[in-house]
C-alpha positions as CSV (number, residue, x, y, z in Angstrom):
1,X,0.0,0.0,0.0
2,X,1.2,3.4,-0.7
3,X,1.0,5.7,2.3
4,X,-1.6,8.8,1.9
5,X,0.7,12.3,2.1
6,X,-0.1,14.5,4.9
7,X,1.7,17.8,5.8
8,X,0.6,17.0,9.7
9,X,-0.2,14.1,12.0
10,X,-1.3,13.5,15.7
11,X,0.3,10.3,17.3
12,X,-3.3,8.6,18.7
13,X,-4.0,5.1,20.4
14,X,-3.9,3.8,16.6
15,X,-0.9,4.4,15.4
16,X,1.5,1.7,15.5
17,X,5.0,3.0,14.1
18,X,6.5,6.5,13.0
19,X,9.3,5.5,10.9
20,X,12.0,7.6,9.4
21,X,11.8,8.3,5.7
22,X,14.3,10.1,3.9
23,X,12.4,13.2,1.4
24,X,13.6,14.3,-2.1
25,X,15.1,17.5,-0.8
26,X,17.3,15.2,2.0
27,X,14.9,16.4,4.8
28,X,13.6,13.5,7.2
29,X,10.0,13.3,7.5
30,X,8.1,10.0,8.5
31,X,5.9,7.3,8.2
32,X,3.4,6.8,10.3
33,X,1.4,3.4,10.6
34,X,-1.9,2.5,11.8
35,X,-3.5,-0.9,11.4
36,X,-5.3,-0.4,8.2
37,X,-3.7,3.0,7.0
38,X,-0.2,4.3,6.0
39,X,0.7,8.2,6.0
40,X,4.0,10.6,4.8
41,X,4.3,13.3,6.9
42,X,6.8,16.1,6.4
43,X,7.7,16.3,10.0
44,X,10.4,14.4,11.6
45,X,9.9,11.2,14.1
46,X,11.4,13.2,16.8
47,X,9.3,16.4,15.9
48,X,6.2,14.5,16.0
49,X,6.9,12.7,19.1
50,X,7.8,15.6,21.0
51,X,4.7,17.5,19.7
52,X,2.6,13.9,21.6
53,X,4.4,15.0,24.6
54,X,3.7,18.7,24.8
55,X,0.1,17.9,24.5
56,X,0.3,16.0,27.8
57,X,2.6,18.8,29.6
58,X,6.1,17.2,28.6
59,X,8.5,17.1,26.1
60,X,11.0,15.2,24.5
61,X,13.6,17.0,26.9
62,X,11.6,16.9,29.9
63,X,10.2,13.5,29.9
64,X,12.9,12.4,32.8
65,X,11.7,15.6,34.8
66,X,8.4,14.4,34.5
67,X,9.4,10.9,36.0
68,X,11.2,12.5,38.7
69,X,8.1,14.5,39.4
70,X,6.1,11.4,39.7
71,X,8.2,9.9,42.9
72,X,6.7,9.7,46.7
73,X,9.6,12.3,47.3
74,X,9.1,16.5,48.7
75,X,10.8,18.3,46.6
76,X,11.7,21.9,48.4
77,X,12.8,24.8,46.2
């Protein structure tokens, strides 16, 4: 199956996979897969992950601040 083009994606409870793909003009966009669909997106793996995260109050950077966060422990500033 050839994957539909899209200039934008949201990572949701169906997709399976983002996968690297290499564009004509040597940018890297990605493939994302879901169970019955295929799409190329112009946005990186990382881009589109990290954009997932922000959503939920993270990011890419801060996901181990996050976990930290998460502990039994006080934390005093």
């Amino acid at each position: 199956m050839k994957p539909l083009k899209k200039t934008e994606y949201e990572i949701s409870p169906f997709t399976l996979a983002i996968v690297p793909e290499f564009l004509e003009n040597g940018m890297t966009g990605s493939i994302a897969l879901e169970e019955k669909n295929e799409y190329s997106i112009r946005q990186s793996p990382r881009k589109l992950i990290d954009e997932a995260c922000k959503y939920f109050g993270s990011s890419l950077r801060g996901f181990g601040v996050m976990e930290i966060l998460k502990t039994n422990e006080i934390l005093r500033f």
